[in-house]
C-alpha positions in Angstrom: 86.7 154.1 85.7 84.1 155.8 83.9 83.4 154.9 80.1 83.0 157.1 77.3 80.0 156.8 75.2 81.6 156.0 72.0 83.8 153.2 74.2 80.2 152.5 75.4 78.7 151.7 72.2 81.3 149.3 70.9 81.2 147.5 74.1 77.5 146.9 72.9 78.3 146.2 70.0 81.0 143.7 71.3 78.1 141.7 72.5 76.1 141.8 70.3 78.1 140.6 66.9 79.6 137.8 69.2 75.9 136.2 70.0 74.8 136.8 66.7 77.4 135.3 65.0 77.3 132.3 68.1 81.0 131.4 67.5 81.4 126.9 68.3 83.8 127.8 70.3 82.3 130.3 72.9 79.4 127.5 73.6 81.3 126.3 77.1 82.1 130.0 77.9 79.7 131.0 80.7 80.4 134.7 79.8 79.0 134.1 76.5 76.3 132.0 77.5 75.5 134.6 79.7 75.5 137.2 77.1 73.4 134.8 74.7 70.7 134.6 78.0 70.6 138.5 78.4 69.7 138.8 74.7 68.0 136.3 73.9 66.3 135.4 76.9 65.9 138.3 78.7 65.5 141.4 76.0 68.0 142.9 77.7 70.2 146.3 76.1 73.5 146.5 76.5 73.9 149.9 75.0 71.3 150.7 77.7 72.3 151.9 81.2 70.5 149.6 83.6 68.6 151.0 87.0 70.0 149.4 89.9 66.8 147.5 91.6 66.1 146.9 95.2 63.8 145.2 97.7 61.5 146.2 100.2 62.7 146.8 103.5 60.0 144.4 104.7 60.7 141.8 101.7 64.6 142.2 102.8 63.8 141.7 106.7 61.6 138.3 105.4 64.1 137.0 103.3 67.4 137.1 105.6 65.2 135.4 108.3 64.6 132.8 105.8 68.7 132.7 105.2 69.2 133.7 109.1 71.9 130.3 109.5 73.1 130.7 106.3 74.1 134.4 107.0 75.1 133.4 110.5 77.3 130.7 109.3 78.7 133.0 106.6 79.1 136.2 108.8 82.9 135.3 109.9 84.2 133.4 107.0 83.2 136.5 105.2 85.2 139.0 107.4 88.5 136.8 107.4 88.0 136.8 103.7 87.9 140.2 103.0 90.2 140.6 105.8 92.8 138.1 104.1 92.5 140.1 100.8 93.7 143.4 101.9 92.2 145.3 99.5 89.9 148.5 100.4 88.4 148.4 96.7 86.7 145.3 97.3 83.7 143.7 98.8 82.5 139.8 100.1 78.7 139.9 99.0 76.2 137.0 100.3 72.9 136.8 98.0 70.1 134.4 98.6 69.1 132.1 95.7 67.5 135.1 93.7 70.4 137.2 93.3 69.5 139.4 96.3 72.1 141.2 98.6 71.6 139.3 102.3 75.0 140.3 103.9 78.3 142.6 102.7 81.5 142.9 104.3 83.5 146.1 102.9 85.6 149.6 103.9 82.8 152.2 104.7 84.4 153.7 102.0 84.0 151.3 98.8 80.1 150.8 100.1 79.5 154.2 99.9 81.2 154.3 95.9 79.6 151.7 94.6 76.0 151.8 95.9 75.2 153.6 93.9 75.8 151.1 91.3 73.0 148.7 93.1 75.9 146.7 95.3 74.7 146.9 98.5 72.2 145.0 101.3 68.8 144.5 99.2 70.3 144.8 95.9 68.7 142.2 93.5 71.7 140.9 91.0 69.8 138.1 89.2 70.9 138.3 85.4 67.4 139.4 84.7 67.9 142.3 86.8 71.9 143.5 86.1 72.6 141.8 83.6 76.2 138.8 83.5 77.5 139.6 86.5 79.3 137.0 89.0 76.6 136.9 91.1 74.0 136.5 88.7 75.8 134.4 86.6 76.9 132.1 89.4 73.4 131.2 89.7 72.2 131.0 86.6 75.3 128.7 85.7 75.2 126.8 89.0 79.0 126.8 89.1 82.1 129.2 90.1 82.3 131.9 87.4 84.7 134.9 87.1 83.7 138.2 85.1 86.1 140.5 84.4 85.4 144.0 83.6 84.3 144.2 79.7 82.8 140.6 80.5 79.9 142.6 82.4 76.5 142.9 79.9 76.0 146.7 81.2 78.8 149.2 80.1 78.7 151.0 84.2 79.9 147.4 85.6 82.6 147.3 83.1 84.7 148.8 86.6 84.4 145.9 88.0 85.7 142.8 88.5 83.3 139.7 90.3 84.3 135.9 91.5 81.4 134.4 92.9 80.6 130.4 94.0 77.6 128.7 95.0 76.8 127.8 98.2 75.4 124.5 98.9 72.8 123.4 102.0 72.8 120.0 103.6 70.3 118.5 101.5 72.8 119.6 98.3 71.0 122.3 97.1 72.4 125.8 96.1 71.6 127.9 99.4 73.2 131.1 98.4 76.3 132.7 96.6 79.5 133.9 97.7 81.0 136.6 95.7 83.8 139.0 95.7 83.7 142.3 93.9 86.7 144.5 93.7 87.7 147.2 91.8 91.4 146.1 91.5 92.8 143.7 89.5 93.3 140.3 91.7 94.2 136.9 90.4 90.9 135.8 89.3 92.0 132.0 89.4 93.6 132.6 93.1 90.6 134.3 94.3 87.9 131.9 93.4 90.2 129.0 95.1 90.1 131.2 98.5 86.1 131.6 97.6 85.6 127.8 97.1 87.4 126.8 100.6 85.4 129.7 102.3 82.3 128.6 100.8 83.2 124.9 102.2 84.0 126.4 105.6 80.3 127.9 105.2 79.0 124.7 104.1 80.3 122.6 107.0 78.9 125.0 109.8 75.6 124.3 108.4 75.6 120.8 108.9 76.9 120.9 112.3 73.9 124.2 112.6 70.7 122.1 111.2 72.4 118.7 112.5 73.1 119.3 116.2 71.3 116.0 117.2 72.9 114.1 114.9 76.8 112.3 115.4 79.6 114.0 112.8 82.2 111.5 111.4 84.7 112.9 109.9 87.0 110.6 107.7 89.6 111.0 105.1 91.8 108.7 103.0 94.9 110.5 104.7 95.2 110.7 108.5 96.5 114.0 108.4 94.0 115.6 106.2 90.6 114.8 109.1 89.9 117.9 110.7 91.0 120.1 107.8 89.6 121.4 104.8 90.0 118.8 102.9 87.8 115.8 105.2 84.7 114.1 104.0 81.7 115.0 107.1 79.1 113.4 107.4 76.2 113.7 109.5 74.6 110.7 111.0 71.1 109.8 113.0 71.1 107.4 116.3 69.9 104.7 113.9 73.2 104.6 111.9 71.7 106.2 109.0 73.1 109.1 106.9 71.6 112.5 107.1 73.8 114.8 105.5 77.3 114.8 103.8 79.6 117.4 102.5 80.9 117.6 99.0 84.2 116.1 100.1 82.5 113.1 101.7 80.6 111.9 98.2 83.8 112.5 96.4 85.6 110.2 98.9 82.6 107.8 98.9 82.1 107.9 94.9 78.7 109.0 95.2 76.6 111.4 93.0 74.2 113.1 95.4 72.5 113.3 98.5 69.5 111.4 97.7 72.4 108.3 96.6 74.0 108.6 100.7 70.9 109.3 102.0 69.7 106.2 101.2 72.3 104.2 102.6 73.5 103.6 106.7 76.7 103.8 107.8 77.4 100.3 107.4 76.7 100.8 103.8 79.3 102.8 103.6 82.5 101.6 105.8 83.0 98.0 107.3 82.1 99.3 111.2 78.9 100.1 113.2 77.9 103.4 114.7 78.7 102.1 118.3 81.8 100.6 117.0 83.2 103.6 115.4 82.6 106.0 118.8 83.9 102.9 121.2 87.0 103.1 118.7 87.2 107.0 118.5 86.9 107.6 122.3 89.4 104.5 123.4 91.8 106.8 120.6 90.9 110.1 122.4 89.4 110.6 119.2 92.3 110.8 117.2 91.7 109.3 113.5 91.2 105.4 113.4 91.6 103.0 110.6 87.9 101.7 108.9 87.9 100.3 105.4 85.1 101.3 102.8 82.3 98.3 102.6 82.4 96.0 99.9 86.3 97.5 98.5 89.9 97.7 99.5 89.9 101.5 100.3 91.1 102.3 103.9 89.8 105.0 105.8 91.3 107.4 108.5 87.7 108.4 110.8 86.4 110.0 113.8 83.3 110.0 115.4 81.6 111.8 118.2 78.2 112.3 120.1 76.0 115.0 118.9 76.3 118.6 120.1 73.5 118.8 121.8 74.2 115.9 124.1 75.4 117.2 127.3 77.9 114.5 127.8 79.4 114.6 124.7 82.9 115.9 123.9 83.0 119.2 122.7 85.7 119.0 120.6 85.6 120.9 116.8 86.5 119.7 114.0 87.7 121.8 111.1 84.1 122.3 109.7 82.9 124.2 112.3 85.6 125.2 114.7 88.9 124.5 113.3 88.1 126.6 110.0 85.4 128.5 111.3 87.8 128.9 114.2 85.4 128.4 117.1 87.4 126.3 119.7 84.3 124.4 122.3 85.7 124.1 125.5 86.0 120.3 127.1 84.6 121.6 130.2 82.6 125.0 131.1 84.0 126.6 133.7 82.2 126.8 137.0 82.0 130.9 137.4 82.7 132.8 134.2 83.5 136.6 134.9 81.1 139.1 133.1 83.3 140.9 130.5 84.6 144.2 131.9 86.7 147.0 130.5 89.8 146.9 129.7 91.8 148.5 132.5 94.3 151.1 132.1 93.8 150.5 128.2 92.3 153.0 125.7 91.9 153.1 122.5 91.2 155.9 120.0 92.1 155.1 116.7 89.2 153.8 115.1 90.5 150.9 113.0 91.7 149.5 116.6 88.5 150.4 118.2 86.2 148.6 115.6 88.9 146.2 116.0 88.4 145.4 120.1 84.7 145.6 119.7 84.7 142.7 117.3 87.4 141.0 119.2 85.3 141.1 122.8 82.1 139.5 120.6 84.0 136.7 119.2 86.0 135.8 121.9 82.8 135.1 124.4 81.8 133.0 121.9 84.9 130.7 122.2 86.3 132.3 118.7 89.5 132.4 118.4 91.3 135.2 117.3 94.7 135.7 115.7 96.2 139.3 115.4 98.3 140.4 112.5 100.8 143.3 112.2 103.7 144.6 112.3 106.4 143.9 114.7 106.2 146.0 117.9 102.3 147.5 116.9 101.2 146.3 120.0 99.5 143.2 119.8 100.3 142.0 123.2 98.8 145.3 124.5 95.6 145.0 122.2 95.4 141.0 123.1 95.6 141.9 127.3 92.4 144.2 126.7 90.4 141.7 124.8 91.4 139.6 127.8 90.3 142.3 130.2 86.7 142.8 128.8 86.3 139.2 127.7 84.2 136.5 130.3 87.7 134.7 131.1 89.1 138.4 132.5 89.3 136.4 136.0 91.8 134.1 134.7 95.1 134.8 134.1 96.3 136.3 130.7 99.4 133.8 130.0 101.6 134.9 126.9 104.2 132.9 124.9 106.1 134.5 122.6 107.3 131.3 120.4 110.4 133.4 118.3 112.0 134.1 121.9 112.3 130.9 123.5 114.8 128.4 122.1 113.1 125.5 119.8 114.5 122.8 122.7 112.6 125.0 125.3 109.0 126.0 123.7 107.9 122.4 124.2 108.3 122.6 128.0 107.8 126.1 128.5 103.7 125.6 127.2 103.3 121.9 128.0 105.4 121.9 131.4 106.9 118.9 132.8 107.4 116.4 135.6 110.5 116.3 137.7 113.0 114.8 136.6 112.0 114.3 133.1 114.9 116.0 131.3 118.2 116.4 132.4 118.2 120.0 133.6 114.4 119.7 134.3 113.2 121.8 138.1 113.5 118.8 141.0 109.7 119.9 141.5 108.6 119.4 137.9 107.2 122.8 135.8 103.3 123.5 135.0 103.4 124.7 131.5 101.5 128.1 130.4 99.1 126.2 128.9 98.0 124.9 132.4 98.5 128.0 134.0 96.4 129.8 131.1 93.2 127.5 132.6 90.4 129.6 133.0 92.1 132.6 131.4 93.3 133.5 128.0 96.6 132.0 126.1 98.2 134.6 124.1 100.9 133.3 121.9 102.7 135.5 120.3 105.1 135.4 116.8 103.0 132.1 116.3 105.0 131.4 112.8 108.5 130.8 114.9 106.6 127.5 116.3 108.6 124.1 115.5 106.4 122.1 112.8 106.6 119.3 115.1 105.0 121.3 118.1 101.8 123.0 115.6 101.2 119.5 115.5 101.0 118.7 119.2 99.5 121.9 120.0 96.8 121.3 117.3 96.1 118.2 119.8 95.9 120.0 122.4 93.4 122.5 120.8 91.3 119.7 119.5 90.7 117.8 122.7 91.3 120.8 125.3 94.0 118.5 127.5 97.3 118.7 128.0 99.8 116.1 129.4 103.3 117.2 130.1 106.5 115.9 129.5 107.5 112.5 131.1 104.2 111.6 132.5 101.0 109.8 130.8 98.4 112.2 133.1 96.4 114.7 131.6 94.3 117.7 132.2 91.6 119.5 131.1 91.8 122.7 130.2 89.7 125.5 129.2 91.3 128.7 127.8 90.6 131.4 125.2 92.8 131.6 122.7 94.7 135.0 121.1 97.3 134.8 118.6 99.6 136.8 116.5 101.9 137.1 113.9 103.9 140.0 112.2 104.2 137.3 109.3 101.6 136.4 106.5 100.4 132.8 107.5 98.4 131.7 104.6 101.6 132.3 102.6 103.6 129.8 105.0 100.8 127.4 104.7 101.7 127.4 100.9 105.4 127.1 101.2 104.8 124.1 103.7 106.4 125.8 106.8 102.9 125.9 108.5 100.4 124.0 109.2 97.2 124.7 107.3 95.0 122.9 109.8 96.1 124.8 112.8 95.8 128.1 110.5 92.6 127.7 110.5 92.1 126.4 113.7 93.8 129.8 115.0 92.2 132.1 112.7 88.7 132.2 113.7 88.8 136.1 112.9 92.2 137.5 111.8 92.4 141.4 113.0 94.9 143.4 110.9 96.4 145.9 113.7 97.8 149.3 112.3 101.3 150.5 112.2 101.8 153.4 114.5 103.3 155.8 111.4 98.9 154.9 110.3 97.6 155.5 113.5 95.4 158.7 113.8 95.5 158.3 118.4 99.5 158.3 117.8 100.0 161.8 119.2 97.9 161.2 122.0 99.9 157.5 122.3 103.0 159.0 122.4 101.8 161.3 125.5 100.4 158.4 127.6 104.2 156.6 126.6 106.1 160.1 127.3 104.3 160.0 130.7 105.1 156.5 131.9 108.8 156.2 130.9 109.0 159.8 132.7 106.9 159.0 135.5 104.5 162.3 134.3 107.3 164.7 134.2 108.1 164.9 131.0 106.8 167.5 128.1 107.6 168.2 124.7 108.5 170.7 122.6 106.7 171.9 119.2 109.7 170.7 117.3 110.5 167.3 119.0 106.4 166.7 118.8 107.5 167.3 115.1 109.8 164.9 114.8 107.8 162.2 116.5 104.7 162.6 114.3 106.7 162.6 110.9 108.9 159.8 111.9 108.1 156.6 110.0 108.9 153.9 113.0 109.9 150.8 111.8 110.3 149.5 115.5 106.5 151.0 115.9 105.5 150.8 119.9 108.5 149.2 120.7 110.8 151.7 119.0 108.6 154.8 120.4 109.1 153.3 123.8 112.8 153.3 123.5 113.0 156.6 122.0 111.4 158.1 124.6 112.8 156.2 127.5 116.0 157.5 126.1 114.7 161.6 125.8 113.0 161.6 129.1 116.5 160.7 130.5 118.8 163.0 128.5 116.0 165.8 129.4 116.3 164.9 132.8 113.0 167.0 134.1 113.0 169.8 131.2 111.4 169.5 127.9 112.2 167.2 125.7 113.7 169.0 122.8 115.0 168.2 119.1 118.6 167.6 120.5 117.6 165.1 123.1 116.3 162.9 120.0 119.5 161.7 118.0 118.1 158.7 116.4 115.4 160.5 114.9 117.4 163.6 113.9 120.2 161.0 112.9 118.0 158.3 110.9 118.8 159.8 108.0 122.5 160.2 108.0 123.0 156.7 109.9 126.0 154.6 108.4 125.3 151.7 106.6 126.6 148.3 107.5 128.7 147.3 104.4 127.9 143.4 103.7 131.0 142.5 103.4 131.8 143.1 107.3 132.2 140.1 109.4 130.3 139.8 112.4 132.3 140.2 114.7 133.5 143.3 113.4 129.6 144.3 112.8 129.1 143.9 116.3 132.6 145.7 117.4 132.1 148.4 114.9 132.2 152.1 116.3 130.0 154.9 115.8 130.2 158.7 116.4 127.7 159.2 119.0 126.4 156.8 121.7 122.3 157.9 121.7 120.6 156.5 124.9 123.5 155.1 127.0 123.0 157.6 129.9 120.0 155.9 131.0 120.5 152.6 131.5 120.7 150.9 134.9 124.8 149.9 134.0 127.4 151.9 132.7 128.5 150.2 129.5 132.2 150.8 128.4 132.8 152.3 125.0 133.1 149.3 123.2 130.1 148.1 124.7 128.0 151.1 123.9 128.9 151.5 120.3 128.1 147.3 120.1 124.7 148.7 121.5 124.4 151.6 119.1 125.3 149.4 116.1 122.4 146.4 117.2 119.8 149.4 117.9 120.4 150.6 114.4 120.0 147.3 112.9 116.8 146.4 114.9 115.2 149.6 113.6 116.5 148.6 110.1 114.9 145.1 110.4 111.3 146.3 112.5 112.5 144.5 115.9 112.4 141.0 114.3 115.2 139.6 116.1 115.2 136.4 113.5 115.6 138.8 111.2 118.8 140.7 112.4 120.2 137.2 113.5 120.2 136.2 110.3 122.0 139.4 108.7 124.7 139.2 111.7 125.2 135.3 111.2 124.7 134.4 114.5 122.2 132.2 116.2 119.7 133.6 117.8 120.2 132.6 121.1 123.7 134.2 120.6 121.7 137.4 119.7 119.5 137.3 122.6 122.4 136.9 125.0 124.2 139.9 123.6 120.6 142.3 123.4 120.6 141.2 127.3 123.9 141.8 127.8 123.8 145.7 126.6 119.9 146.2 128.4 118.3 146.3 125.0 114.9 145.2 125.5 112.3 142.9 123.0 110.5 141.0 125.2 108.5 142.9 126.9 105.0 143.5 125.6 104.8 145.4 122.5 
């Protein structure tokens, strides 16, 4: 959006008649106190275009080493920002405490747009320099601040929209600012929530950074709120005395400031000692245990734990560091880690995906976890198994779970295994679970979302303290796994409708990759190829019109719809080329009959269709009812992506029901995407 010069003017003149006339009731609007500052203060112009200013290289170099564990604590939170808004016209910008540019996380594409405009690493956005801007303002008004388009002093920021939040050090001092500038129009009041809990997130992986020596307690009023956003942290010296504390914890506590808990030990501040408090948290295999504030009747929910840096201690995360920051420390380090190799018989060209495993492989040999969003069937098992393959676990075993699958009664003894005999139906020799078999490897589970409430919980457990104990016995194990999950479903918006957990959310999301759809894939032609020659064991071709109809088709089913596709042409081809009439659910897609909503589901299921696509090669003839009851479910699997939740819930059946019926008529959608 580029502005006239007329609509130029009066947005100069906007400014200038509201400061001069210094309305009461704009005094508590930092966009006006802003504006008053830039006049007043500064002899700034609006109708004036301003010159974007920059840095020195060297001064840039000299002043991110000064920030270097601010950026580094910031770096991921950033990306699983911007990655959570989904928005290519948008940037997450890090300054230091002058306003200048330290980190950016953006499309190549926005960078390149609005650098020009001064937005970019080593451009200073104090308000001296560019005028109200989020950033600027954030500073200057030491609080959150949103400023909309026209809210901007200069008439070429006017295309923008910033949220920005200060970012606070150990000692309670502003360390930097967080912003996000976008072009769009996003919920201002949303996004400077989703700012304040990253910048929180930020905040408690300094402390645990510049306070390695030092014990964390984490405590809240509510047992279920330690180890998630919402805990008080506080950092505390072999002496018993306080060294740090997040904003949560003086909020808790009732205090002002650092200097008033600095001054105080921990017996100050609940009725229990240092020692006392880790004897209590270990006996509890440091689950929350009860403490009561000193001198009052408040009770307390707390943890405690030896310093990071000590050897012996148990290096299990809380939310500040691992569980929001998503880095999961291992109980035990495995003897012989294998150096990360490529992935074999996996190749990538699109470069979203590319980018995409690169980041992946860097995170994940830092005990990062990573969760993979997209669609169903885009192949998220396949990406997960070559993150596996390159990562330092690749000599483990690559264990997945996919949780929408298995029957609720059956997910707790699939991952957490069992004893014999502890169930009726249980295996006379007992059952390791996949989390124990995932030791030393990578646990992959898949369609995360369809966990049980109940289980998040004791998976989150699990996650925490890296041990496992199966069903019917008291003995547990240690384990030591890297951790890959994914979900065609938006998780943060489950967190808010209470059907997921937001501790394990975070806990799981330590970078969230958003995989492409194949129909946005630009390596789909040369995908389809590499599937065209598996399922027709290098036979099979293609001809210009059928290679046509493959690259215009949208796929709802993605990789998993492809597969069957082409399964289905290579056998009606039988050796020859694969032509237009050997695809008749892509040259039929359009023309498909609908399922009227009315019909029962029995008669859904029993319902006949002209043409019987993609019977001929499967490993059991099917009688006609049978393939038309095949047809009919292929149809509605395409309609619905492959989510089989999904089409269980439009037939009305269970979806165990389902499942026995897709196995029944060889339709596959379990094996990896």
């Amino acid at each position: 959006m580029t502005l006239t010069m007329r609509e130029a003017h009066r947005h100069a003149d906007r400014i200038l008649e509201l400061v001069r006339s210094g309305v009461p009731e704009q005094a508590n609007d930092p966009v006006a106190q802003s504006w008053s500052r830039c006049l007043n203060e500064y002899r700034l112009d609006p109708a004036k275009a301003c010159e974007p200013a920059f840095v020195a290289r060297v001064e840039l170099e000299e002043r991110r080493a000064r920030r270097a564990d601010v950026i580094a604590c910031a770096r991921y939170e950033m990306t699983t920002l911007y990655q959570q808004l989904a928005d290519a016209e948008a940037a997450v910008v890090l300054t230091d405490t002058d306003g200048v540019i330290v980190h950016m996380v953006s499309s190549p594409e926005f960078a390149a747009e609005v650098g020009p405009l001064g937005l970019r690493v080593g451009g200073m956005w104090s308000e001296t320099a560019a005028g109200t801007n989020g950033m600027g303002t954030c500073l200057a008004a030491a609080g959150p601040v949103s400023v909309r388009r026209e809210d901007h002093f200069f008439t070429q920021f006017t295309q923008l929209t910033c949220s920005a939040v200060p970012v606070y050090d150990p000692s309670g001092e502003i360390a930097a600012v967080l912003d996000v500038t976008s072009r769009s129009s996003l919920m201002q009041q949303h996004l400077l929530v989703l700012l304040g809990m990253t910048a929180r997130m930020i905040e408690n992986r300094l402390i645990d950074a510049r306070y390695r020596n030092a014990h964390p307690l984490h405590f809240h009023s509510r047992p279920e709120f330690v180890y998630t956003l919402h805990e008080g942290k506080l950092a505390v010296g072999d002496d018993g005395r306080i060294l740090a504390a997040n904003r949560s914890a003086l909020f808790q506590l009732g205090l002002q400031s650092m200097e008033d808990i600095r001054s105080h030990r921990i017996e100050d501040l609940f009725q229990t000692s240092l020692e006392d408090m880790l004897q209590r948290s270990t006996s509890a295999s440091f689950h929350p245990v009860v403490t009561y504030r000193a001198n009052a009747a408040l009770r307390f929910f707390a943890v405690a734990r030896r310093p990071a840096s000590d050897a012996k201690a148990p290096m299990v995360a809380g939310p500040t560091v691992a569980a929001n920051a998503g880095q999961l420390a291992p109980a035990r380090t495995p003897a012989r880690l294998a150096a990360p190799k490529p992935a074999s018989g996996t190749t990538f060209k699109d470069a979203r995906l590319v980018t995409h495993l690169d980041t992946a492989r860097r995170v994940i040999a830092r005990q990062t976890p990573v969760l993979l969003c997209g669609e169903t069937g885009s192949g998220k098992e396949v990406f997960a198994r070559a993150v596996h393959e390159a990562s330092p676990h690749a000599g483990g075993a690559f264990v997945a779970v996919n949780c929408a699958s298995l029957p609720e009664t059956l997910i707790e003894s699939e991952l957490f295994g069992y004893r014999a005999g502890a169930f009726t139906g249980a295996q006379r020799t007992g059952r390791r679970g996949k989390i124990l078999q995932a030791d030393g490897g990578t646990l992959f589970l898949d369609e995360i979302a369809d966990m049980p409430l109940e289980l998040q919980a004791r998976l989150l457990r699990v996650l925490d303290e890296r041990q496992v104990t199966p069903l019917g016995t008291e003995e547990t194990h240690a384990v030591d796994f890297q951790l890959i999950s994914a979900s065609h479903q938006h998780l943060p918006t489950l967190v808010r409708e209470g059907r997921f957990r937001e501790d394990l959310y975070y806990r799981l999301a330590g970078i969230e990759l958003q995989l492409p759809p194949l129909r946005d894939r630009s390596d789909r032609r040369d995908l389809m190829l590499a599937v065209l020659a598996a399922e027709a064991g290098g036979a099979g071709s293609l001809s210009a019109e059928a290679e046509r109809l493959l690259l215009e088709h949208p796929w709802p089913g993605n990789i998993r719809q492809l597969r069957h596709v082409l399964r289905t042409a290579a056998a009606l081809a039988d050796g020859k080329p694969i032509t237009r009439e050997h695809l008749p659910t892509l040259t039929h897609v359009a023309t498909a009959p609908a399922l009227p909503p009315q019909v029962s589901p029995a008669m859904r299921l029993a319902v006949s269709m002209a043409d019987d696509a993609g019977g001929d090669d499967l490993p059991v003839k099917l009688n006609p009812i049978q393939a038309n009851e095949r047809q009919v479910l292929l149809q509605l699997l395409e309609q619905h992506r492959w989510n089989v939740s999904n089409v269980a819930k439009a037939l009305d059946v269970s979806r165990n029901t389902l499942y026995r019926k897709l196995h029944k008529l060889h339709i596959e959608v379990s094996h990896p995407d």
